[in-house]
C-alpha positions in Angstrom: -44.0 30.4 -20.6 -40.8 30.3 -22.6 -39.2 32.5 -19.7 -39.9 29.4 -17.0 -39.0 26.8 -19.5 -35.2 28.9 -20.2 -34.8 28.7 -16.5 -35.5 24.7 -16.4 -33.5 23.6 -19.1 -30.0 24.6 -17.0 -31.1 22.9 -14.0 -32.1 19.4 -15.6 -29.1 19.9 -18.0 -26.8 19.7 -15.3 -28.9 16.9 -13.2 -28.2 14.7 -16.4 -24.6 15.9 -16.8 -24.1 15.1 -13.0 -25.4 11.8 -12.9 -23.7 10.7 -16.5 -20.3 11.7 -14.4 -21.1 10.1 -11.5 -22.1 6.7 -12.9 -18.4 7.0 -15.3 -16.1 6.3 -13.2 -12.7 4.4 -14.7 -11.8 0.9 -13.5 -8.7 -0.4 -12.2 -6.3 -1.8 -14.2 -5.6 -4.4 -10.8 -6.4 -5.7 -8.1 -5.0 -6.1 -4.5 -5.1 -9.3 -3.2 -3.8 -9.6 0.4 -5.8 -11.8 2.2 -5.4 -11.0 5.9 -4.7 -14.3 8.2 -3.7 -14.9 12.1 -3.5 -18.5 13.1 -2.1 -18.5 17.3 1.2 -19.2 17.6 1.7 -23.0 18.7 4.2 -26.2 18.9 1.5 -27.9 17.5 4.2 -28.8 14.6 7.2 -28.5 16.2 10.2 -30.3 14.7 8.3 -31.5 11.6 9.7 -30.7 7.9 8.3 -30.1 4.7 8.6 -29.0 1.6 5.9 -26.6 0.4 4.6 -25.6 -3.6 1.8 -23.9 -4.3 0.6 -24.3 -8.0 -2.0 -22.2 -9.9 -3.5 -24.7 -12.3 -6.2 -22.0 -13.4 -6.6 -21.6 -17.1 -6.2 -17.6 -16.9 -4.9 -15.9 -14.3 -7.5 -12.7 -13.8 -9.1 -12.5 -10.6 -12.4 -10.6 -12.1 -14.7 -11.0 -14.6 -17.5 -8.7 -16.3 -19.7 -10.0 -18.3 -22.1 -7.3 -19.9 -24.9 -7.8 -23.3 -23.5 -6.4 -26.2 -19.9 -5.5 -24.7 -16.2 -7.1 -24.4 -15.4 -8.5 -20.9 -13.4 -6.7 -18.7 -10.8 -8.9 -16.7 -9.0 -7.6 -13.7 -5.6 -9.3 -12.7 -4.4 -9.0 -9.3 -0.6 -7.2 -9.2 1.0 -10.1 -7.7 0.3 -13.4 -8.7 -2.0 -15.2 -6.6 0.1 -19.0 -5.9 3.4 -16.4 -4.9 0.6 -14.6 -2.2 -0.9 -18.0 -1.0 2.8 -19.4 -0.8 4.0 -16.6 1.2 0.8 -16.8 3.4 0.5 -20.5 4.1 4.7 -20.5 5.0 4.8 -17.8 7.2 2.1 -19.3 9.3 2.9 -23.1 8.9 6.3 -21.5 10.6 4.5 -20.2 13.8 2.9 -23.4 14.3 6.6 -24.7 14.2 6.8 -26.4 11.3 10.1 -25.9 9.2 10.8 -25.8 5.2 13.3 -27.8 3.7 13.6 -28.9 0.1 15.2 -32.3 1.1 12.1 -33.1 4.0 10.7 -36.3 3.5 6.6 -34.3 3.3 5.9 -32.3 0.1 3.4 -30.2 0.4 2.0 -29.1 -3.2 -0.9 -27.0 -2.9 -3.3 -26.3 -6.0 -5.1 -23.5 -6.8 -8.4 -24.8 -9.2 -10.6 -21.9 -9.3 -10.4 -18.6 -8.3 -12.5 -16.1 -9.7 -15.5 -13.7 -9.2 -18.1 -13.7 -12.1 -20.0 -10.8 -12.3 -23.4 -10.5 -14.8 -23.5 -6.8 -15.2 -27.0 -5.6 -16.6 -28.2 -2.1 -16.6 -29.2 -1.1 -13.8 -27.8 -4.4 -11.4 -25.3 -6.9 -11.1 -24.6 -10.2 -9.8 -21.3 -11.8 -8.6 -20.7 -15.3 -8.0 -17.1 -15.7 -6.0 -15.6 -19.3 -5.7 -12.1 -20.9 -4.7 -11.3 -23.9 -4.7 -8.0 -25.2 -3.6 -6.5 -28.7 -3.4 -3.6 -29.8 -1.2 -1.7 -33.4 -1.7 0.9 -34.4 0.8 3.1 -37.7 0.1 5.5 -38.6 2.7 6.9 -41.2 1.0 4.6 -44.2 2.5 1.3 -42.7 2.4 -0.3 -39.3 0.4 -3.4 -37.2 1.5 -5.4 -35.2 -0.7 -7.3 -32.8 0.9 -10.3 -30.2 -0.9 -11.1 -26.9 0.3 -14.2 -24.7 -1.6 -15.8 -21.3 -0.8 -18.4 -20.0 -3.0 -20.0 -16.5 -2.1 -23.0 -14.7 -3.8 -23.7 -11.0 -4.3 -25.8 -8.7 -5.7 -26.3 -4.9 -6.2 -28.0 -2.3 -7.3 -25.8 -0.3 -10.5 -22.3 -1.0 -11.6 -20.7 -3.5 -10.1 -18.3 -2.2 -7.2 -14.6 -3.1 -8.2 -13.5 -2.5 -4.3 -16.1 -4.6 -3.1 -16.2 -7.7 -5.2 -12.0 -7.3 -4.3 -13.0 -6.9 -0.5 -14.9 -10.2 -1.0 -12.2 -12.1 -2.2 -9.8 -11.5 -0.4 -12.2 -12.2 2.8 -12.8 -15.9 1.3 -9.3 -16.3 0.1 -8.9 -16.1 4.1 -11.4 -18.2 4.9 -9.9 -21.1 2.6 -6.1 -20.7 3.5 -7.2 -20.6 7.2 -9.0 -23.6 6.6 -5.6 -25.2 5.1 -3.5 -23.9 7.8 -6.1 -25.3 10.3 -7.2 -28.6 9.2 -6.9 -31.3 11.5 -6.3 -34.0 8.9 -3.1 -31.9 7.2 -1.7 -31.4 10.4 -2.0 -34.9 11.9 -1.0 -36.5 8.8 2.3 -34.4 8.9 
């Protein structure tokens, strides 16, 4: 009997030292936020001016939040800051539709980033993540201003430790969705 129990003891030992190894594995210290947008080339703004800022207006600038019982947060930054992304975005795009940047055109453009996090509940043996942006854009040409809001809120939940790539997949996907929305929206671009 002791013979058969010599010869278990080194196989579950290294099942448990496996798994402990495989459920450790080290976060990143950033994130990458690149939200990936194609608006058609158009005229649809052609000869039109603007001047464009985009404003963070979040209390702290991480991205990510984990939240487990009984442990600090972790908090997870993206590299590049998120209004310098969003501004580089939104102009390169605006441009395509043929609308041109000037800091003396009559239209300023200030958009505001509100919210923009993920808040994830990590418990042991699940998580949940609750994504939401929410961006406001004001236009004053001088007679007349628009304020426009755009939201996104996304739910997920999984089995384990929270995936870091995934939640940053996530993001970025409605970080998309909302500056498409932006560079899309019929009221911005008939008010302009």
């Amino acid at each position: 009997m002791t013979f058969q129990l010599f010869k278990i003891k080194p196989v579950i030992l290294t099942f448990l030292v496996v798994n402990i190894f495989a459920c450790s594995h080290p976060l990143p210290t950033h994130l990458i936020v690149d939200p990936k947008i194609s608006v058609s080339p158009s005229n649809q703004l052609a000869y039109k001016k603007a001047q464009l800022s985009v404003i963070d207006m979040r209390t702290s600038p991480h991205i990510i939040q984990i939240i487990e019982e009984d442990k600090a947060a972790v908090i997870l930054s993206s590299l590049e800051r998120i209004e310098d992304i969003s501004q580089r975005i939104l102009t390169s795009q605006w441009q395509k539709q043929g609308l041109s940047f000037n800091s003396l055109a009559l239209n300023k453009m200030t958009v505001i980033i509100e919210k923009a996090i993920v808040s994830v509940e990590q418990k042991n043996v699940s998580y949940s993540a609750q994504t939401e942006i929410i961006v406001n854009v004001k236009i004053d040409n001088g007679k007349q201003t628009l304020t426009t809001t755009f939201k996104n809120r996304g739910y997920n939940e999984g089995s384990l430790d929270a995936d870091i790539t995934a939640l940053e997949h996530n993001f970025n996907q409605q970080l998309s969705t909302v500056l498409k929305e932006v560079l899309t929206s019929n009221d911005i671009n008939t008010f302009l």
